[in-house]
N, CA, C and O atoms as a CHARMM CRD file, in Angstrom:
* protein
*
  284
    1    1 UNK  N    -60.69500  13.27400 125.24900 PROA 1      0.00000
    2    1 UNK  CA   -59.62400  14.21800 125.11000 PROA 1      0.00000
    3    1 UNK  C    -60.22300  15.61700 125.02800 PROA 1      0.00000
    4    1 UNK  O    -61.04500  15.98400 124.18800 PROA 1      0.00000
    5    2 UNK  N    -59.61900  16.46500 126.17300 PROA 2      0.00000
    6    2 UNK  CA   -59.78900  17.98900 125.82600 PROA 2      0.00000
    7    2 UNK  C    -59.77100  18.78500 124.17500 PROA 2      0.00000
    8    2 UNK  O    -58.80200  18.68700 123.42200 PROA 2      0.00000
    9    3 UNK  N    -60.75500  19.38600 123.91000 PROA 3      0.00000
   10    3 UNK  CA   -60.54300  19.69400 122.85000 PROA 3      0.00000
   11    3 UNK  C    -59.90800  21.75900 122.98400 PROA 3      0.00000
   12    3 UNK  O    -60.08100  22.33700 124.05700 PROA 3      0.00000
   13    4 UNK  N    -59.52400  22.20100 122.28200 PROA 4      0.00000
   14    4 UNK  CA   -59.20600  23.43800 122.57700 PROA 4      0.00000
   15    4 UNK  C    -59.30800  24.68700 121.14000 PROA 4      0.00000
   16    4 UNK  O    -59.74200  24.05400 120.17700 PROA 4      0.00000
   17    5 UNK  N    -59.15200  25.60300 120.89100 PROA 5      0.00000
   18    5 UNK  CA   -59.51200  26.44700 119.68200 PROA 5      0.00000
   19    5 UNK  C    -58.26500  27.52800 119.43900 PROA 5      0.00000
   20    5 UNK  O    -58.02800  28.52400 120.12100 PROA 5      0.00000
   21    6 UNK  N    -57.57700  27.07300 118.33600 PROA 6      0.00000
   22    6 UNK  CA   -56.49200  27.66900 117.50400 PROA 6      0.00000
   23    6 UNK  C    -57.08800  28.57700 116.81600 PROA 6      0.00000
   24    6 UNK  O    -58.15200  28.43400 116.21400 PROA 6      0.00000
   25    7 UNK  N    -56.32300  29.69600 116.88800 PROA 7      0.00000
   26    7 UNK  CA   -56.38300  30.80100 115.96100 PROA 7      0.00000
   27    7 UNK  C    -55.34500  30.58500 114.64300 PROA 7      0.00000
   28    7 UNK  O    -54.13000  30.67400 114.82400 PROA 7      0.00000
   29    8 UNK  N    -55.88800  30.30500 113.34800 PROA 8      0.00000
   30    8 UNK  CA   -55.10800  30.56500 111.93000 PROA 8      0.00000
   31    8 UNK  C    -55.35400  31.63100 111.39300 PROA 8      0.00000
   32    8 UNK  O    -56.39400  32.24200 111.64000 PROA 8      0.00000
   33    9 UNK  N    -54.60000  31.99100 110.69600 PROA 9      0.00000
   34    9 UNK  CA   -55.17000  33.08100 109.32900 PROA 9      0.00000
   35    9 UNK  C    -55.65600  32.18200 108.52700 PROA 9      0.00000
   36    9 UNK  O    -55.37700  30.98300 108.49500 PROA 9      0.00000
   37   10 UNK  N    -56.52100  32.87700 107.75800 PROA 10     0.00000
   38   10 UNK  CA   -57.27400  32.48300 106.87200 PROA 10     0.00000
   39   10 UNK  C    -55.86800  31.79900 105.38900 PROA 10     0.00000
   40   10 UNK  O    -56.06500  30.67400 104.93100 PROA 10     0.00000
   41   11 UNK  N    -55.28100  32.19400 105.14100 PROA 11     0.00000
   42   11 UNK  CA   -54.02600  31.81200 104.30800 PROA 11     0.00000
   43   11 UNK  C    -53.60400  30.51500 105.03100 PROA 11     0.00000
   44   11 UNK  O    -53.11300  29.75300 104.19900 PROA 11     0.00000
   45   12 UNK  N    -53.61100  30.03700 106.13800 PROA 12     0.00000
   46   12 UNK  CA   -53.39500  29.12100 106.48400 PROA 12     0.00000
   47   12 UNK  C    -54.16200  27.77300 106.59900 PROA 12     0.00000
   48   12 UNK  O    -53.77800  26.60500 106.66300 PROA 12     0.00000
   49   13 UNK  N    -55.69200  28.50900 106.60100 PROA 13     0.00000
   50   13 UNK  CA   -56.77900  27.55000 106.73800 PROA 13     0.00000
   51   13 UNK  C    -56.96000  26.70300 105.16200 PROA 13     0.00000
   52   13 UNK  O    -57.50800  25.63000 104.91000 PROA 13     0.00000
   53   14 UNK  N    -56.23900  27.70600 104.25100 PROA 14     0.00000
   54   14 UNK  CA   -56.79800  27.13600 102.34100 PROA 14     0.00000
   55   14 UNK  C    -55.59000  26.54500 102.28000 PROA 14     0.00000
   56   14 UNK  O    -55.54500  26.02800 101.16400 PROA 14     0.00000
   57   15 UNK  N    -54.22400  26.25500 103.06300 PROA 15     0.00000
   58   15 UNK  CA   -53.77400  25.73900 102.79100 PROA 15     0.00000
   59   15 UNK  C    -53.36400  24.10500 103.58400 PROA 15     0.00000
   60   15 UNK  O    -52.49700  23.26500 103.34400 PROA 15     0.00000
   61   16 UNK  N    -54.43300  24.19800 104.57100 PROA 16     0.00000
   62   16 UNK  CA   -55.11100  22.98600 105.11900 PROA 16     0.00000
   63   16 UNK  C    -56.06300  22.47400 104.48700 PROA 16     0.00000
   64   16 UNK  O    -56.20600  21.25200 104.44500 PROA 16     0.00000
   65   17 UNK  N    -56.80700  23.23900 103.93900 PROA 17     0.00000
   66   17 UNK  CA   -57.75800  22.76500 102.74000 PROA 17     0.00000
   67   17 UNK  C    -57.25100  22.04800 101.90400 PROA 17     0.00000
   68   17 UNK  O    -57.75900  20.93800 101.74600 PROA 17     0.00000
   69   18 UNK  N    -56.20400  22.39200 101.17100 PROA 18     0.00000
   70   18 UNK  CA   -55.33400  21.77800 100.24200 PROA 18     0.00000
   71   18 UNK  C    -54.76300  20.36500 100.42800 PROA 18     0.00000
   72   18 UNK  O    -54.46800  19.70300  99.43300 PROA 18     0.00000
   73   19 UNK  N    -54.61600  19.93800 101.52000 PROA 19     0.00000
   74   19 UNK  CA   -53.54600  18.84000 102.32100 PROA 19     0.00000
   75   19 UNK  C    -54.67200  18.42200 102.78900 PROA 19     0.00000
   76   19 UNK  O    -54.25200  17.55300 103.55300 PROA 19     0.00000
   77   20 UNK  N    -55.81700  18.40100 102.89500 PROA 20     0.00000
   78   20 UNK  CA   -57.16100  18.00200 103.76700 PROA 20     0.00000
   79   20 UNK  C    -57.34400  16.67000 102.99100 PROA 20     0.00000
   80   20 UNK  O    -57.19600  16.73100 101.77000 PROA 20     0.00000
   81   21 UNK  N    -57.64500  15.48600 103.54900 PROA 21     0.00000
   82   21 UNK  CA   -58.07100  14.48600 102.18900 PROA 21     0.00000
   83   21 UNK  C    -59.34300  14.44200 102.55500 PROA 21     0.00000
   84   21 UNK  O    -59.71200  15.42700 103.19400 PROA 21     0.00000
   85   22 UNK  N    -60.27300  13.47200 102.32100 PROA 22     0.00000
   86   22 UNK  CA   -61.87700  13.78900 102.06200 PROA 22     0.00000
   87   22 UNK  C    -62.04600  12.98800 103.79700 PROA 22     0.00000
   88   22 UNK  O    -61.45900  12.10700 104.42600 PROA 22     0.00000
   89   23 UNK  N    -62.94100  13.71000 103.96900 PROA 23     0.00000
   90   23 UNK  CA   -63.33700  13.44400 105.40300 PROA 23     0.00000
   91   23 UNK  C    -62.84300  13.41200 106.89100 PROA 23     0.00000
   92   23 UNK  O    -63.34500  12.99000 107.93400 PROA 23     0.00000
   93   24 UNK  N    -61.14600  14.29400 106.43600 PROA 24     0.00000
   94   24 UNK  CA   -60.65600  13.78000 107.63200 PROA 24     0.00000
   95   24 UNK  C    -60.91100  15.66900 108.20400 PROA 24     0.00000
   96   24 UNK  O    -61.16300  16.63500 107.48300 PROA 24     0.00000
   97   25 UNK  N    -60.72200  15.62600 109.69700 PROA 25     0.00000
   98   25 UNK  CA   -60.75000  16.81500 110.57500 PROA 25     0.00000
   99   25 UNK  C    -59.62600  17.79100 110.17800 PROA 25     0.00000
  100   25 UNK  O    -58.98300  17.60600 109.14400 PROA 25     0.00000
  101   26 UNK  N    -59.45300  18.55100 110.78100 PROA 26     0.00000
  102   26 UNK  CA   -58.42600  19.56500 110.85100 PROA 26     0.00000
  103   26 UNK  C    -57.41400  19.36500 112.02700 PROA 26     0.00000
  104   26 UNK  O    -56.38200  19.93200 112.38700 PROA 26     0.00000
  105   27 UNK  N    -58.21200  18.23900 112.49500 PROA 27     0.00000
  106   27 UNK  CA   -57.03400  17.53700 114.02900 PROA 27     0.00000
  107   27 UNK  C    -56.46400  16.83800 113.32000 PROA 27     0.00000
  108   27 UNK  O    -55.23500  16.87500 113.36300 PROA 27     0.00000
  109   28 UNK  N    -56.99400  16.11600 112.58100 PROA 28     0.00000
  110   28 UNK  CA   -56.42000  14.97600 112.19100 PROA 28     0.00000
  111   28 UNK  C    -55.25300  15.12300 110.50700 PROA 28     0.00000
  112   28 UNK  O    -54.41400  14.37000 110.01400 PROA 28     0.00000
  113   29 UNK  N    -55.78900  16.43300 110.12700 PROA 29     0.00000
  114   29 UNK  CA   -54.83000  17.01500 109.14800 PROA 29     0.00000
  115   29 UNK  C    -53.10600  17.35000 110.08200 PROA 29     0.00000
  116   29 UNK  O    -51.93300  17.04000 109.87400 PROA 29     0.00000
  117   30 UNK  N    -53.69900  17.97100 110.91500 PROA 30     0.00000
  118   30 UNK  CA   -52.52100  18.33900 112.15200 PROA 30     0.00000
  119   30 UNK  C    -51.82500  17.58500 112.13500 PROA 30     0.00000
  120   30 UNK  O    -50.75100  17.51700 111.53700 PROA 30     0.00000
  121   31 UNK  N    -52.60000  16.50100 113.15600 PROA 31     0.00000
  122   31 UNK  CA   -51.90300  15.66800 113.41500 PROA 31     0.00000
  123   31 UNK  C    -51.11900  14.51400 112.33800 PROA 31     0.00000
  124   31 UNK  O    -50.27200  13.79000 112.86100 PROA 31     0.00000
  125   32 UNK  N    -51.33700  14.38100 111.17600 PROA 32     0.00000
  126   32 UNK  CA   -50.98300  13.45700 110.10700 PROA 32     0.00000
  127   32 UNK  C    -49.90600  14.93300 109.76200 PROA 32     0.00000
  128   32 UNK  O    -49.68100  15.18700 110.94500 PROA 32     0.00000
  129   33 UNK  N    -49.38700  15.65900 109.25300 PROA 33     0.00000
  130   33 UNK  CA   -48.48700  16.53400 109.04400 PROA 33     0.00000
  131   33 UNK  C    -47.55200  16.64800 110.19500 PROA 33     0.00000
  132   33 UNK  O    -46.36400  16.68900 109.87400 PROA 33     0.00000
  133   34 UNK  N    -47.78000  16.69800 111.25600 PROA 34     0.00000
  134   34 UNK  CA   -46.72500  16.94800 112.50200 PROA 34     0.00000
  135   34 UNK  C    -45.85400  15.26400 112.57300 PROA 34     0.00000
  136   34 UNK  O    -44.65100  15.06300 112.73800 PROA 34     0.00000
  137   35 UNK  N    -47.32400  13.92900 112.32400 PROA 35     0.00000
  138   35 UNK  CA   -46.02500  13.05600 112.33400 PROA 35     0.00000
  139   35 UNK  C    -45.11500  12.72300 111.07000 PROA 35     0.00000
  140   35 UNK  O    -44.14300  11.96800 111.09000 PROA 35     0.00000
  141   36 UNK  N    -45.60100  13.42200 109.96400 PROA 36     0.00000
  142   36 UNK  CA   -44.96300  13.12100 108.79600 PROA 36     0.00000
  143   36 UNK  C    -43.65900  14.03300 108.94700 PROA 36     0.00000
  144   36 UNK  O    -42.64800  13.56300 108.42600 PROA 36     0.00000
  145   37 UNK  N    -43.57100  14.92900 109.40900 PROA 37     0.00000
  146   37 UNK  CA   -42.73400  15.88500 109.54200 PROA 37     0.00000
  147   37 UNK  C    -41.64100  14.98500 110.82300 PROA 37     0.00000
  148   37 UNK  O    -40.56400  14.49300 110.48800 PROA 37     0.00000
  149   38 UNK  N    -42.05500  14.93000 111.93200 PROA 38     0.00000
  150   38 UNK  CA   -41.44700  13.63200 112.70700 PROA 38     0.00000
  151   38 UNK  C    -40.90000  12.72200 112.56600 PROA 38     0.00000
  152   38 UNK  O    -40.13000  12.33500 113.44500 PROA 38     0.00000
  153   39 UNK  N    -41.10500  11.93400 111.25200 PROA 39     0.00000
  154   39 UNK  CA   -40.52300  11.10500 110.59000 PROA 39     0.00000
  155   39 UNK  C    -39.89100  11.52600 109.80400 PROA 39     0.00000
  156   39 UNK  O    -38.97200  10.73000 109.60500 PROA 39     0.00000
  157   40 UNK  N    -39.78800  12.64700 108.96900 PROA 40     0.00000
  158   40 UNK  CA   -39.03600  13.27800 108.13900 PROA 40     0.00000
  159   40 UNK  C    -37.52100  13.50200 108.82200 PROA 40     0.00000
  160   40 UNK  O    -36.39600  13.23100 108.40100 PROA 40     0.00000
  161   41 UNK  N    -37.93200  14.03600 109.89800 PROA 41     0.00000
  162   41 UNK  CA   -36.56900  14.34400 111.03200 PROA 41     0.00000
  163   41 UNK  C    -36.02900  13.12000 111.34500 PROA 41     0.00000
  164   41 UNK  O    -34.81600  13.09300 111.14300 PROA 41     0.00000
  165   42 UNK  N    -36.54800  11.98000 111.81500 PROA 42     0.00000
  166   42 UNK  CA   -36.08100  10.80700 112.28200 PROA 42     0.00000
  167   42 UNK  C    -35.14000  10.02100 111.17300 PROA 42     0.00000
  168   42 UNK  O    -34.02300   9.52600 111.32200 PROA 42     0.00000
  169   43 UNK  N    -35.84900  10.07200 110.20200 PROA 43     0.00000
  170   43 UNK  CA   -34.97200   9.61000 108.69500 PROA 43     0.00000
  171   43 UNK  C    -33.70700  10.39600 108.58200 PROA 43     0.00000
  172   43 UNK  O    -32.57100   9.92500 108.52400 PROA 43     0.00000
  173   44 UNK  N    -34.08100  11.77100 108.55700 PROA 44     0.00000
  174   44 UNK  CA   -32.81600  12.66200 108.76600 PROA 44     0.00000
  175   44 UNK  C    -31.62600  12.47100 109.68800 PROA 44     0.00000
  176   44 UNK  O    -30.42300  12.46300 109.42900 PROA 44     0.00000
  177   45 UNK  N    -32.40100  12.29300 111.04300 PROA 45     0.00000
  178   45 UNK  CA   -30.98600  11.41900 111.94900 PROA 45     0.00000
  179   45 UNK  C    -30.16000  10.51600 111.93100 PROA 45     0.00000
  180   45 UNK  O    -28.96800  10.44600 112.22900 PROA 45     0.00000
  181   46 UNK  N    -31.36800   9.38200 111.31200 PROA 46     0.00000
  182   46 UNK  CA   -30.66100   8.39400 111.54700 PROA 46     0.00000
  183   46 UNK  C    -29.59300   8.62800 109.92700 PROA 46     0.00000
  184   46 UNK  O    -28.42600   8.24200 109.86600 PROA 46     0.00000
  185   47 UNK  N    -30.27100   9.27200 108.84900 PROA 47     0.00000
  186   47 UNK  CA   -29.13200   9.35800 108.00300 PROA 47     0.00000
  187   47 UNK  C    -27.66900   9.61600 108.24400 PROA 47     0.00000
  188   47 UNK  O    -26.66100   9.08400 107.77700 PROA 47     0.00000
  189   48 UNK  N    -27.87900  10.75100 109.25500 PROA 48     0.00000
  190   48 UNK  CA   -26.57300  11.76700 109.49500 PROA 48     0.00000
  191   48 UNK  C    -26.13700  10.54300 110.32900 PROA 48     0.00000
  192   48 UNK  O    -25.07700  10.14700 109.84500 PROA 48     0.00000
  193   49 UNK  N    -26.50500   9.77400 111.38100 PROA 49     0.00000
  194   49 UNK  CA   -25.57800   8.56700 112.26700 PROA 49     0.00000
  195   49 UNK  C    -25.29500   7.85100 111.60500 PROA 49     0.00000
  196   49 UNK  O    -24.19900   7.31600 111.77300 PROA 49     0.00000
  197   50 UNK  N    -26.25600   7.40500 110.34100 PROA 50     0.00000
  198   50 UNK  CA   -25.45700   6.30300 109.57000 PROA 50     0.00000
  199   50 UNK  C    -23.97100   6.99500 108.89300 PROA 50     0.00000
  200   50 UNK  O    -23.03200   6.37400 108.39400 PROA 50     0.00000
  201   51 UNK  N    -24.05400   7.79900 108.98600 PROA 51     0.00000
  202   51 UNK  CA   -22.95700   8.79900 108.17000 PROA 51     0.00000
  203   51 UNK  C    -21.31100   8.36700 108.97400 PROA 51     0.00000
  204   51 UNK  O    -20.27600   7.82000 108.59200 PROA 51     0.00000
  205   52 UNK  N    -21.80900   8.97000 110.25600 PROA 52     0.00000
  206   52 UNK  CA   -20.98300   9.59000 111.11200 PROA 52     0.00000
  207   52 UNK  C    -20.29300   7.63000 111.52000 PROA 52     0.00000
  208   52 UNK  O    -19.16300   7.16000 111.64600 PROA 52     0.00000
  209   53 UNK  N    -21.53500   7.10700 111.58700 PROA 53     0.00000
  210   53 UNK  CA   -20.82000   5.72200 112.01500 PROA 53     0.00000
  211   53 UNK  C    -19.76500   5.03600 110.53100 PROA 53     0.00000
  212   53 UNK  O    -18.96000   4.12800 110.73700 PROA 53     0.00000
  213   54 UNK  N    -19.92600   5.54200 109.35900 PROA 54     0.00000
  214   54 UNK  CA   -19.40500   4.60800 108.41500 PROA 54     0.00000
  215   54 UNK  C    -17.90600   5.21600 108.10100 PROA 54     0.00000
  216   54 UNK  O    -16.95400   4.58100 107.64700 PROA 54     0.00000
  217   55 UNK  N    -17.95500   7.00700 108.56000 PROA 55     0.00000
  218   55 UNK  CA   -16.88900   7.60400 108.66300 PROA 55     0.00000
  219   55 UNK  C    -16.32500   6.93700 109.81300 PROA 55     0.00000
  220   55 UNK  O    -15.11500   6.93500 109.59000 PROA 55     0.00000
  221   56 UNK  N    -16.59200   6.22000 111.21100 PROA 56     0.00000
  222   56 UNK  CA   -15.68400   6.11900 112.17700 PROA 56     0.00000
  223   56 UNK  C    -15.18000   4.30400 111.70800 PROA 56     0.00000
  224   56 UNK  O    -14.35000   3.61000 112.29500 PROA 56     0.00000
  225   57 UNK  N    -15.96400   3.95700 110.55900 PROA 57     0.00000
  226   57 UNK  CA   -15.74900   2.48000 110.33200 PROA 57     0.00000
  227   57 UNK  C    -14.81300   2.84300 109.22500 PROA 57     0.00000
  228   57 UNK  O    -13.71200   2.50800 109.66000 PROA 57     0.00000
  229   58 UNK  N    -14.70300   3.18600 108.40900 PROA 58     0.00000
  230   58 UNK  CA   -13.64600   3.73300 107.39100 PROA 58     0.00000
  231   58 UNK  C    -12.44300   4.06600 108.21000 PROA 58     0.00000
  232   58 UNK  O    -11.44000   3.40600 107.93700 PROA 58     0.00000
  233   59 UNK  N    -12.34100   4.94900 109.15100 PROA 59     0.00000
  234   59 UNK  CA   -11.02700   5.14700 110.23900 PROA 59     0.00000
  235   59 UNK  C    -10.25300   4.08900 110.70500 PROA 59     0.00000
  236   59 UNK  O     -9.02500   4.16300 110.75900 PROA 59     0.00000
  237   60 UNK  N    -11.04300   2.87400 111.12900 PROA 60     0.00000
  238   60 UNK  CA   -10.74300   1.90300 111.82700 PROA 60     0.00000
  239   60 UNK  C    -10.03600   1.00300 111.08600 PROA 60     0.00000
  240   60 UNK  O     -9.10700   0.25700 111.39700 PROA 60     0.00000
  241   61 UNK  N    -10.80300   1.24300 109.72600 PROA 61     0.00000
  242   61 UNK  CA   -10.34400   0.06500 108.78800 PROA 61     0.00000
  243   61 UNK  C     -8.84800   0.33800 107.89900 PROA 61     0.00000
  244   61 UNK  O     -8.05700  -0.49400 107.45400 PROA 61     0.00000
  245   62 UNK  N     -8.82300   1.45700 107.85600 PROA 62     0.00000
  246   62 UNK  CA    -7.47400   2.09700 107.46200 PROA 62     0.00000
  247   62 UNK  C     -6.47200   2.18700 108.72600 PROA 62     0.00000
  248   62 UNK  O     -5.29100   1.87800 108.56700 PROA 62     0.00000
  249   63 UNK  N     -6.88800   2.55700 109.81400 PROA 63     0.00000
  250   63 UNK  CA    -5.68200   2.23600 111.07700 PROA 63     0.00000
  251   63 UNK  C     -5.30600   0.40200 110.77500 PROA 63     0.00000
  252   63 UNK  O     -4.25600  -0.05500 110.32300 PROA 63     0.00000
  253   64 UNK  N     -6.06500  -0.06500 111.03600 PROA 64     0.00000
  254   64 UNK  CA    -6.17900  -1.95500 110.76100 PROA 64     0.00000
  255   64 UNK  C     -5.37500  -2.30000 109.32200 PROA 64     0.00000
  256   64 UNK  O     -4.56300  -3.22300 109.25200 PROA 64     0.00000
  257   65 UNK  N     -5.78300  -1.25000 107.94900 PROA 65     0.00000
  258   65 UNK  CA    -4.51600  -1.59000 107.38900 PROA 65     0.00000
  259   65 UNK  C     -2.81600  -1.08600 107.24600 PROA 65     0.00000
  260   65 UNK  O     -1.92000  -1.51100 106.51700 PROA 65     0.00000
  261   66 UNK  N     -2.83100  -0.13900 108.14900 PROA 66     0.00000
  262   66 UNK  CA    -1.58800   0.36800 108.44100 PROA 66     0.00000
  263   66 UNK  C     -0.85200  -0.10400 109.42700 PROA 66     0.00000
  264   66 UNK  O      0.30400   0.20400 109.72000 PROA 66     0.00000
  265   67 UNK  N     -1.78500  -1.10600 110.09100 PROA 67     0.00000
  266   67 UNK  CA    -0.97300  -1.97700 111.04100 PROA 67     0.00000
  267   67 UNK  C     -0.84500  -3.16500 110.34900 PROA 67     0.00000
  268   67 UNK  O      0.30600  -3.60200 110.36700 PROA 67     0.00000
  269   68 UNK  N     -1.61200  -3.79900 109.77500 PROA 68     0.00000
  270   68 UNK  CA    -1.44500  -5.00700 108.91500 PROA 68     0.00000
  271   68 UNK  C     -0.12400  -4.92600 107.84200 PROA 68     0.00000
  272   68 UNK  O      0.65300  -5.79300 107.44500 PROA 68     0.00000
  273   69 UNK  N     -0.24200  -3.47900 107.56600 PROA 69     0.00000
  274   69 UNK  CA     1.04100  -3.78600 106.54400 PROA 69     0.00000
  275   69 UNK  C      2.71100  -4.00300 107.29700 PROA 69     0.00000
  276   69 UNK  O      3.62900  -4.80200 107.11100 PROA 69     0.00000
  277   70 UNK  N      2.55800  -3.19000 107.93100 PROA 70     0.00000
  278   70 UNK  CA     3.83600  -3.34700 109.29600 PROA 70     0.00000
  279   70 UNK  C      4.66200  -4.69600 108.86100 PROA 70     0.00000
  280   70 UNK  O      5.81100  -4.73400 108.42300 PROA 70     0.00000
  281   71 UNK  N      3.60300  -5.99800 109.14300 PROA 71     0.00000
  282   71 UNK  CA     3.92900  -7.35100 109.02100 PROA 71     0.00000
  283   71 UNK  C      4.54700  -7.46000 108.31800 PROA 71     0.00000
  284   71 UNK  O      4.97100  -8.58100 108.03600 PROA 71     0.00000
């Protein structure tokens, strides 16, 4: 893999330091933060669909008892 050279500020580098665990790169800090963050979002979606689907199952189930009562 191509490797390539990012410019940080220095404020940014101590706070890769910080999040750094023992031995790993600064790729690999990257990269372990970008997918945690990735997954952070993905959890987030699927929260908001679980949402949106239990609101359209709640709808259904109240049309279903407003026809049931009819009877």
């Amino acid at each position: 893999m191509e490797a390539t050279t990012i410019k940080v500020y220095s404020k940014t580098k101590h706070a890769l330091d910080d999040v750094r665990q023992e031995q790993e790169t600064y790729d690999q800090v990257i990269s372990r933060l970008v997918a945690q963050t990735k997954k952070k979002n993905l959890v987030k979606e699927l929260i908001e669909a679980y949402k949106s689907k239990a609101e359209e199952d709640i709808k259904t189930a109240q049309e279903w008892d407003a026809v049931s009562d009819v009877e």
